[in-house]
N, C-alpha and C positions, 0 to 999 in steps of 0.2 A: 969734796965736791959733791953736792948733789943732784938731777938729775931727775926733774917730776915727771917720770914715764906714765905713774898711771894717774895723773893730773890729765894729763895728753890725750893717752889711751881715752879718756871719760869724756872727752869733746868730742868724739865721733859717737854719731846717736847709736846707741848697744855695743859700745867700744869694746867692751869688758868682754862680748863676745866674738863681733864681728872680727876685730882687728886680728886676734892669733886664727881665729879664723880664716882670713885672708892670708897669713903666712905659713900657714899649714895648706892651704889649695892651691898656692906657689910653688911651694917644697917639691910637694907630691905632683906637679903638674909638668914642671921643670926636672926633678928627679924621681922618679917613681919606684925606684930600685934603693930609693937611699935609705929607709926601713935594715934593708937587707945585706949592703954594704956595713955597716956601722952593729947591729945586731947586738945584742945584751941587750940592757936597760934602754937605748935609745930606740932597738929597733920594737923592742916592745910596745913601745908607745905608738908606734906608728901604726899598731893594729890593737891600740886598747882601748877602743871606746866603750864597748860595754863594761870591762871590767870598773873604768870609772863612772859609768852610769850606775853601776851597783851601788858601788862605794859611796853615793853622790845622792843616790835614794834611803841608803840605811842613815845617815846625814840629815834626811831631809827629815825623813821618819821620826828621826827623836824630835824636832821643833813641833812633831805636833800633838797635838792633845787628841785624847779619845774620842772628845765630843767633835771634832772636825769632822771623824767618819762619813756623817751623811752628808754634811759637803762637799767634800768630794768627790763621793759617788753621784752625788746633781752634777756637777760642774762638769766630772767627767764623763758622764752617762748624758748632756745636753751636749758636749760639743761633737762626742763621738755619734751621735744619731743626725745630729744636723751634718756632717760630714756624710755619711754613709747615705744620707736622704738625698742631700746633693747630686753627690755621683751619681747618685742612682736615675736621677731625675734626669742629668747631662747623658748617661749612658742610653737611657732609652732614647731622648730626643736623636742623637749620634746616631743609634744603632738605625732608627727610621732613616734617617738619614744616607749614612754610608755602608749601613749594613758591616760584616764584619771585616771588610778586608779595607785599606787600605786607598786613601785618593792618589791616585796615579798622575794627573793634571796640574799645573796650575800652581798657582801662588801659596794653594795647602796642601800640596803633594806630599806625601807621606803622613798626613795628620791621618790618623783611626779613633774607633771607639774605643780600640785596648788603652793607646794611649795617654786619652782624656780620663778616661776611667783611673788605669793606675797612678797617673799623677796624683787624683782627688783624692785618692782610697789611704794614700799612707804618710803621718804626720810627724816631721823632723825631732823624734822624740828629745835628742841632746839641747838640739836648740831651740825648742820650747820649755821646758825646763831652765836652762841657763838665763833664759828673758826672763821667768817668775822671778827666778834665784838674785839676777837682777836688780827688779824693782820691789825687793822683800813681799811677794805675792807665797805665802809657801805652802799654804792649801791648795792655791789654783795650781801648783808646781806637782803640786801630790796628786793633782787631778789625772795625772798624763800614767799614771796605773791604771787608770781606766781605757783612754786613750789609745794604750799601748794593745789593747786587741785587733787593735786594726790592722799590726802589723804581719805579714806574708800575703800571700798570695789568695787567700780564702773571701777578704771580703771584695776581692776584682772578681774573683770565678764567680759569686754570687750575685751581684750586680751587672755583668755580663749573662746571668742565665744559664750556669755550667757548675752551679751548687751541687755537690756531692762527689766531684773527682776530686776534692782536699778537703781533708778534715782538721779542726784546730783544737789539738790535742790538750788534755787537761791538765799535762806537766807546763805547758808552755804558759798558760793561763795562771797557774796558780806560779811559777818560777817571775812571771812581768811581778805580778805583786808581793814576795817572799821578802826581798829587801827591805822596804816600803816600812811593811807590818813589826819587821824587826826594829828597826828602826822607834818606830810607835813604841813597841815593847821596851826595849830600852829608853827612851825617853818619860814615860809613862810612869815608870817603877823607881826610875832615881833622878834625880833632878841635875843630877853631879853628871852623869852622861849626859844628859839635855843639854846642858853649861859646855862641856867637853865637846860634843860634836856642834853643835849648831853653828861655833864660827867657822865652820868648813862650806858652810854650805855657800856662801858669796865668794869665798878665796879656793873651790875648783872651777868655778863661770871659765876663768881662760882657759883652765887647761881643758875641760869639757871643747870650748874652742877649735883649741888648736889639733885636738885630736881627733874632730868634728872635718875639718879643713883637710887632713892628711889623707881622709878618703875621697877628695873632693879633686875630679880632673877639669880646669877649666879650659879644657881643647875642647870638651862638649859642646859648651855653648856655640864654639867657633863652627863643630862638625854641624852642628844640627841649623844653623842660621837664624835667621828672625823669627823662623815659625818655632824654635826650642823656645826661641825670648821670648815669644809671645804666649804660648802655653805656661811659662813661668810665670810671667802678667797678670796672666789669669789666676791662677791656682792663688795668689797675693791679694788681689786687688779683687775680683768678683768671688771668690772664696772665701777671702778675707769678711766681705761687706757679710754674705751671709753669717758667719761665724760670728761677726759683734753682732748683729743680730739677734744671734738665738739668744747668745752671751748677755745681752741686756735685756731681753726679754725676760730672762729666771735669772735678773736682780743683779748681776755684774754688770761691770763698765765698759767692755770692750776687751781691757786687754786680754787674756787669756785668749779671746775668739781670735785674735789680730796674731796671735805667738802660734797659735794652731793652724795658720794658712801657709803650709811648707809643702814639698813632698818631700822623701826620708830619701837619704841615700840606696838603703835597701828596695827599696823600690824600681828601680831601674833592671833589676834581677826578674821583679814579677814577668812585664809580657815573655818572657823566656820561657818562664818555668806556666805561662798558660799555654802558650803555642806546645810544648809539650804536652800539656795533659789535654790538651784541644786541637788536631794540625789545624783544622778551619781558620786558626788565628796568625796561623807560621808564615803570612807574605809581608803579616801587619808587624811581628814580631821585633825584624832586625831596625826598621822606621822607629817604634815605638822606644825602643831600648835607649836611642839615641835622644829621641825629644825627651822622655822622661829624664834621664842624666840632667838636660841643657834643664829643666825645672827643679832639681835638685839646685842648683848652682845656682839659677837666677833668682829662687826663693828664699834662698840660704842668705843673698845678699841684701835682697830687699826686705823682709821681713823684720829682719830687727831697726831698722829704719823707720817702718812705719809704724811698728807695735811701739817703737822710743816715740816716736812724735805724737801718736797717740797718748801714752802713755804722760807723756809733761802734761799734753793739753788736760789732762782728767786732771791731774797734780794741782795744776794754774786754778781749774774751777772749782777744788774741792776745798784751797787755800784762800781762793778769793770768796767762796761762802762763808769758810770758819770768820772772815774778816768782819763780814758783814754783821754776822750774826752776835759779834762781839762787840761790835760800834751798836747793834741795836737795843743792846744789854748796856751797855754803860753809858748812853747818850740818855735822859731824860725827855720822857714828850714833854714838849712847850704846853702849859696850862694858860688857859682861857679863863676871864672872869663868864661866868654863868654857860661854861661848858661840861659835858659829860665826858667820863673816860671812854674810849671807842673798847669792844670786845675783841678781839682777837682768838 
């Protein structure tokens, strides 16, 4: 008997991601101890996201060629600026606004500048990658080594105006892109590693997933209500828009800037760890920690959704050019007595 799961799996738009996705944000939502009941190999996984991010990068590494290099660093040096310009730009307006602490009234009670800020400031690195990995994007995949500086708490302290109480150290910086490089290196020098790694890189998308999902509480959403949903909305959808944006302005098509509108799990750690190295931010802190969560989760969900529908729609118009352009090669213009051929 056989049984097309991932036939199935591939009819929900970013199935390949979302779905163990969504059984992994279950797991851990309904059991959150079961990591730790179960322990060896099972419960390992429950806390190995980066180890298969590593693995998933030295992978990606060998598919590419040297000459990608400055690709890359465009790709990712344009969406991590348009990201960090973002914030930056919601943060001051915010900060005019509410200043540092916290709205106490009303239908956005508890929204802050910490808030909005760390949402925007940090980009679902597994599940941006898993969308390239995807829709075989694996430059733009390679992009998120650049991306990945974003991650801690340094570019919220600086964009809040509190630059200099964290530093981002140069192990951490050269450690985001180590796998990466190796990867290259090994791919670069034998073609036999290339061959060897590169079909790994579409068959870990799930488990990247599900092990994406196991950090993932969706009591958040419920704790933080409509205003978590709606901060998630945002960070997708007015985040997003800017991100294709920049994204098709230096020559891509959207997706990559659409797979970069997330916030990271690790993020919901940031307002903590500012309200510590700042109290001025300690009333916004325990509010922020909660919305940020409910935007991890709502991002998590929507995102591959849009970045898929996005993504067919490029597929459709890029399929229905090659169409055109091959009917206008092989059709004959109709010739005219005592006409000229038009220039083109």
């Amino acid at each position: 008997m056989s049984i097309p799961i991932k036939k199935a799996i591939e009819k929900v738009p970013g199935g390949m991601m979302l779905v163990p996705l969504g059984i992994g944000a279950v797991i851990h939502t309904l059991a959150p101890d079961a990591g730790k009941f179960f322990g060896s190999f099972t419960g390992a996984f429950f806390t190995g996201l980066a180890p298969l991010l590593a693995v998933f990068f030295v992978c990606l590494g060998a598919t590419l060629e040297v000459k990608s290099t400055p690709y890359i660093l465009k790709k990712g040096g344009v969406l991590l600026g348009s990201k960090i310009i973002f914030a930056a730009i919601i943060g001051v307006i915010a900060g005019r606004l509410m200043g540092e602490a916290p709205i106490e009234h009303g239908i956005l009670a508890g929204l802050s500048t910490l808030a909005l800020v760390a949402a925007l400031n940090d980009t679902n690195g597994g599940l941006y990658i898993s969308l390239m990995g995807q829709y075989g994007r694996k430059r733009d995949a390679g992009a998120y080594s650049i991306l990945s500086l974003e991650s801690g708490p340094f570019l919220t302290m600086v964009t809040l105006g509190i630059a200099g109480l964290a530093a981002f150290p140069w192990q951490a910086l050269v450690g985001a892109i180590l796998p990466l490089a190796l990867g290259m290196l090994l791919g670069n020098l034998d073609k036999n590693m290339r061959n060897l790694l590169a079909p790994l890189v579409p068959a870990m998308v799930p488990f990247l997933g599900l092990a994406l999902g196991l950090t993932i509480n969706l009591n958040a959403v419920v704790e933080a209500g409509l205003l978590g949903i709606a901060l998630g909305l945002f960070v997708v959808f007015v985040g997003g828009a800017v991100l294709l944006l920049a994204d098709k302005l230096t020559g891509g098509d959207g997706v990559a800037g659409l797979a970069a509108a997330t916030t990271a799990g690790n993020a919901a750690l940031v307002p903590a760890i500012i309200a510590t190295a700042n109290p001025v931010y300690a009333p916004a802190a325990e509010h922020a920690t909660v919305l940020v969560a409910a935007s991890v989760v709502v991002s998590a969900i929507l995102c591959p959704i849009v970045t898929s529908a996005w993504a067919k729609r490029v597929q459709k118009k890029a399929g229905t050019a090659a169409t055109q352009d091959d009917s206008a090669e092989e059709a004959p213009a109709p010739k005219h007595a005592g006409s000229t051929p038009e220039l083109t």
